[in-house]
C-alpha positions as CSV (number, residue, x, y, z in Angstrom):
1,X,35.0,-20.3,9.1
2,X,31.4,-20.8,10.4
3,X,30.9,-16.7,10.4
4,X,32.4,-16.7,6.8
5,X,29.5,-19.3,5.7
6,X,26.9,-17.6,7.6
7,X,27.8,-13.8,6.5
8,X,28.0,-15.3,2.8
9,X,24.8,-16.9,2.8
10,X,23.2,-14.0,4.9
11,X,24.3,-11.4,1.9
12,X,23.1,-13.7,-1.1
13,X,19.7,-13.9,0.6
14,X,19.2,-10.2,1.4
15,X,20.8,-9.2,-2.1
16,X,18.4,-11.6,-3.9
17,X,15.5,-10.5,-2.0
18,X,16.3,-6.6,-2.9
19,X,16.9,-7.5,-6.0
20,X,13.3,-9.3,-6.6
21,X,11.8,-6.6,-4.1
22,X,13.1,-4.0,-6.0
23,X,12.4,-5.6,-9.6
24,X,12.5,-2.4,-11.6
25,X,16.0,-1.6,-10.0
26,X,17.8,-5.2,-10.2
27,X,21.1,-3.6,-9.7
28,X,20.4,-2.4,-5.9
29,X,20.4,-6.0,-5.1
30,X,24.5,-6.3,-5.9
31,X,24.7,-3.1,-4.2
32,X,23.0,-3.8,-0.9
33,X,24.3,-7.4,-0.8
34,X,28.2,-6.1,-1.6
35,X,27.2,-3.4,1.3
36,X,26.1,-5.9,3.8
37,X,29.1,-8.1,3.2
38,X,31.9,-5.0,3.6
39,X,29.4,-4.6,7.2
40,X,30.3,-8.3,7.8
41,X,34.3,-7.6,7.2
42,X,34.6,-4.9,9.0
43,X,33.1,-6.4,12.2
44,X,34.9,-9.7,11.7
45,X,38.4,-7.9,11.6
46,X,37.4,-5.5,14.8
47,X,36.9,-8.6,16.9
48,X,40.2,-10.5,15.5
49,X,41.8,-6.9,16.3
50,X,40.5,-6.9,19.7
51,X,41.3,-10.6,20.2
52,X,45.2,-9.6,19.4
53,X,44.8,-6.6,21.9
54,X,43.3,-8.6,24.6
55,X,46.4,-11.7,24.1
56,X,49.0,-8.4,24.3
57,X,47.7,-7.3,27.3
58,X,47.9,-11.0,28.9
């Protein structure tokens, strides 16, 4: 749950940075920030996947 908090707060900081960075393009903030979190999801389910491998092989 601590990774959940920390990827959520990460991507509302970086969109709302790139979206007052970027102030004649406000939308690339949403964008970047919804990009960063589907990075965060796909790493958080490769380690759960590898996890359940590892327990398998035990």
């Amino acid at each position: 749950m601590k990774k959940a908090i920390v990827a959520a707060l990460i991507t509302a900081v970086i969109g709302w940075f790139f979206a007052d960075w970027l102030y004649q393009l406000p939308e690339i903030g949403t964008i970047v920030a919804v990009a960063i979190m589907g990075g965060f999801i796909i790493c958080f389910n490769e380690e759960k996947k590898d996890k359940e491998e590892f327990n398998k092989e035990e």
